[in-house]
Each structure stands twice: as structure tokens, then as C-alpha cells.
C-alpha positions as CSV (number, residue, x, y, z in Angstrom):
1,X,6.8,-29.5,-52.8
2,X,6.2,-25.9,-51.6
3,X,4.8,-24.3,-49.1
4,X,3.8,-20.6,-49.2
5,X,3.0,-18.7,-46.4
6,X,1.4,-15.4,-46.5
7,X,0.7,-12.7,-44.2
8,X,-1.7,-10.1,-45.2
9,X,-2.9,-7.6,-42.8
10,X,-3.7,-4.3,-42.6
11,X,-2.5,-1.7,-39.3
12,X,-5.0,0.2,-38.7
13,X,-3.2,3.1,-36.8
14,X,-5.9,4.8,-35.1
15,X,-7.3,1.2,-33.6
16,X,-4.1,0.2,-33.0
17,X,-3.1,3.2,-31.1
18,X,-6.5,3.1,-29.4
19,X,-5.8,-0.1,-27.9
20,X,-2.2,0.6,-26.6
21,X,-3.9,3.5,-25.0
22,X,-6.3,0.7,-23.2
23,X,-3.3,-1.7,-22.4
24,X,-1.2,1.7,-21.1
25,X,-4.1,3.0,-19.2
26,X,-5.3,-1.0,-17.6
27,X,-1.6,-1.4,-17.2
28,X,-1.3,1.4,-14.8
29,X,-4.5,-0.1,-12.8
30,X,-3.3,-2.9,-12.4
31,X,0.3,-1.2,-10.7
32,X,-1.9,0.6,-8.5
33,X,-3.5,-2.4,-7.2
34,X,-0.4,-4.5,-7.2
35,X,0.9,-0.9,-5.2
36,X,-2.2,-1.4,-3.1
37,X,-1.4,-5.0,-1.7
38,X,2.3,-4.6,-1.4
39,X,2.4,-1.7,0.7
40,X,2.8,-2.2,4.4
41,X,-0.4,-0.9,6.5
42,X,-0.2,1.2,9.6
43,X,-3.0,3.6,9.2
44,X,-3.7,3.2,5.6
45,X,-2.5,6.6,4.9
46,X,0.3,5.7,2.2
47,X,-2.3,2.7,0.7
48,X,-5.3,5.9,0.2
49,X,-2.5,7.9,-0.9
50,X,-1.7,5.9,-4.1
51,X,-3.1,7.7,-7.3
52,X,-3.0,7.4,-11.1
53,X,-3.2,10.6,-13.0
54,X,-5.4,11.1,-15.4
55,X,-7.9,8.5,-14.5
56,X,-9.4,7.9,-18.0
57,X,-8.2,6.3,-21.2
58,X,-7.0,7.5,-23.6
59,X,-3.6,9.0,-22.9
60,X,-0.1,8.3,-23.5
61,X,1.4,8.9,-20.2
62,X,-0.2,8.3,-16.8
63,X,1.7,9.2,-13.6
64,X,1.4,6.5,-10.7
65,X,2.2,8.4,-7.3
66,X,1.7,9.3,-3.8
67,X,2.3,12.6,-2.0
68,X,2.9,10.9,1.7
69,X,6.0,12.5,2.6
70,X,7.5,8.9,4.1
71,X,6.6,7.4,0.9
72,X,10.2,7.1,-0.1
73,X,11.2,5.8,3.0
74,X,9.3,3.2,3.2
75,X,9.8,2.1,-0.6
76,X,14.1,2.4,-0.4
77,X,14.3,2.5,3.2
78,X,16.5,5.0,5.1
79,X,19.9,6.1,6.5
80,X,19.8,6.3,10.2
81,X,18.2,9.4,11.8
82,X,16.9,11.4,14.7
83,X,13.1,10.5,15.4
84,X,11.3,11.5,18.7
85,X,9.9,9.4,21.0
86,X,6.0,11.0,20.9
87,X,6.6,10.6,17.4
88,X,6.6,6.5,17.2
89,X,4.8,6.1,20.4
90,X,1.2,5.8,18.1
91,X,2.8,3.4,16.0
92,X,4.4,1.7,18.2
93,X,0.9,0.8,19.9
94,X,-0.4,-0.2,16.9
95,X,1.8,-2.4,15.6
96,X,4.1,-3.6,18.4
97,X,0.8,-3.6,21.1
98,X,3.2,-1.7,23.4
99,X,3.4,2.2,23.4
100,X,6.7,2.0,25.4
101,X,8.6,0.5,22.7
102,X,9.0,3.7,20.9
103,X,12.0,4.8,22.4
104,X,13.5,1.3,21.4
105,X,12.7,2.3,18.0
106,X,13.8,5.5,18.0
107,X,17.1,4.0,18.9
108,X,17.5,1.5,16.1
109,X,16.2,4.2,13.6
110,X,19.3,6.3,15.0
111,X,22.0,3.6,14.8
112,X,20.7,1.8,11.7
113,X,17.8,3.5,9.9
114,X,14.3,1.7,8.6
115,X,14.4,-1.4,6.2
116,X,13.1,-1.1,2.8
117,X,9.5,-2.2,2.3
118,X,9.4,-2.0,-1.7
119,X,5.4,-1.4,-2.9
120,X,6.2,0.1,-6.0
121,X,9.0,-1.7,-7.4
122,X,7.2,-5.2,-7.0
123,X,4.1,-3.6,-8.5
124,X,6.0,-2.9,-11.7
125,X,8.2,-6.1,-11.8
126,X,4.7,-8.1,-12.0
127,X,3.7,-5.4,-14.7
128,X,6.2,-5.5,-16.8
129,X,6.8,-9.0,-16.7
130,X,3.2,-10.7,-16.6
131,X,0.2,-7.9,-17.1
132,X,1.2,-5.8,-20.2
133,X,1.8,-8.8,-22.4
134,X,-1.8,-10.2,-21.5
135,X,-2.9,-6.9,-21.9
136,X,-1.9,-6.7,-25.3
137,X,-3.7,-10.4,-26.3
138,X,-6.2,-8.8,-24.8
139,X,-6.5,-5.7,-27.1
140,X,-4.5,-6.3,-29.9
């Protein structure tokens, strides 16, 4: 008894490399809008803030970013340090309903710093580990 099995195919390179450009490119969108949810809202300037660049297929690099300075902070948290008072009396309305909380929270960012609140790290762990391999059954 024999059985034979044979696989005959044929790469085509610029298809092929045409649809890793659509799983890089989808790949990235769908970072960004992992990025999106995971981020923690204030005034939805670090959410507006989060970019891919370029914005079109076809490339083999994309760059997933934000220019808000606190960006980092938030992702890795921080070390403790000096913040005013005025400075986290907005916030502190907002999300603790009480403006005269901010010197409270000036306090434990002195002693202890700010907890991390990782956005882009999750985004890329769901990524990595679910999206790009249904992106590539997708396309290829």
C-alpha cells in the first residue's frame, strides 16, 4: 500500500508580498484600535492622539504613535515627582468629582509616583497573539 502526497504550488512573490503588505498594514489598525479602548480617558487627548503612519497599504513599516508628552507615563507609569496643585485640580474634578483632592494627589505622586496604565503593550499582546495569524488566513 502507498500513499503519495504531493504538494504543488506556485509563490507568487508579488501577490504574496502584496498580501503581507495588507496583513502588516490591517495589523496595525487593528493595534490602534485595541490602543483606542485600552487607554484610560480623561479628556480624550492621549486616545485622539494615537496615529498610524502612513495611513495606506502598501508599505513595509508603519509607525503606531502618539506625540502627548504624558504618553509614557501613563503607559510604564512613573517614579515619584513634583506636580502642582493647579496642575491636578482639573483632573481631579473630573475624575475624582472633587477639585480639592488635587493636593492629595500631588502628594502620592511625590512619595510614590503614578501606576502604570499599559495601552500599548496589551494592544500588541492581542496582535501578536490572535489578529496577525487571522490576518494571514485571511490574505494568504
Amino acid at each position: 500500500m502507498q500513499l503519495k502526497f504531493n504538494l504543488n504550488y506556485k509563490i507568487e512573490k508579488k501577490k504574496t508580498l502584496s498580501n503581507a503588505e495588507k496583513v502588516l498594514f490591517f495589523a496595525m489598525l487593528k493595534m490602534q484600535e485595541l490602543a483606542v479602548r485600552y487607554v484610560p480617558v480623561d479628556t480624550s487627548r492621549l486616545i485622539n492622539s494615537i496615529k498610524i503612519f502612513p495611513t495606506s497599504i502598501g508599505f513595509k513599516e508603519y509607525l503606531l504613535y502618539t506625540d502627548v508628552e504624558y504618553a509614557e507615563g501613563v503607559e510604564y507609569g512613573t517614579e515619584p515627582h513634583v506636580v502642582k496643585v493647579e496642575d491636578l485640580e482639573g483632573w481631579s474634578g473630573r475624575v475624582l468629582g472633587d477639585k480639592g483632592q488635587a493636593g492629595a494627589v500631588a502628594d502620592k505622586i511625590a512619595k510614590k509616583g503614578t501606576n502604570e496604565q499599559p495601552y500599548f503593550r496589551p494592544a500588541l499582546k492581542q496582535v501578536k497573539d490572535i489578529w496577525v495569524a487571522r490576518l494571514w488566513e485571511k490574505y494568504l
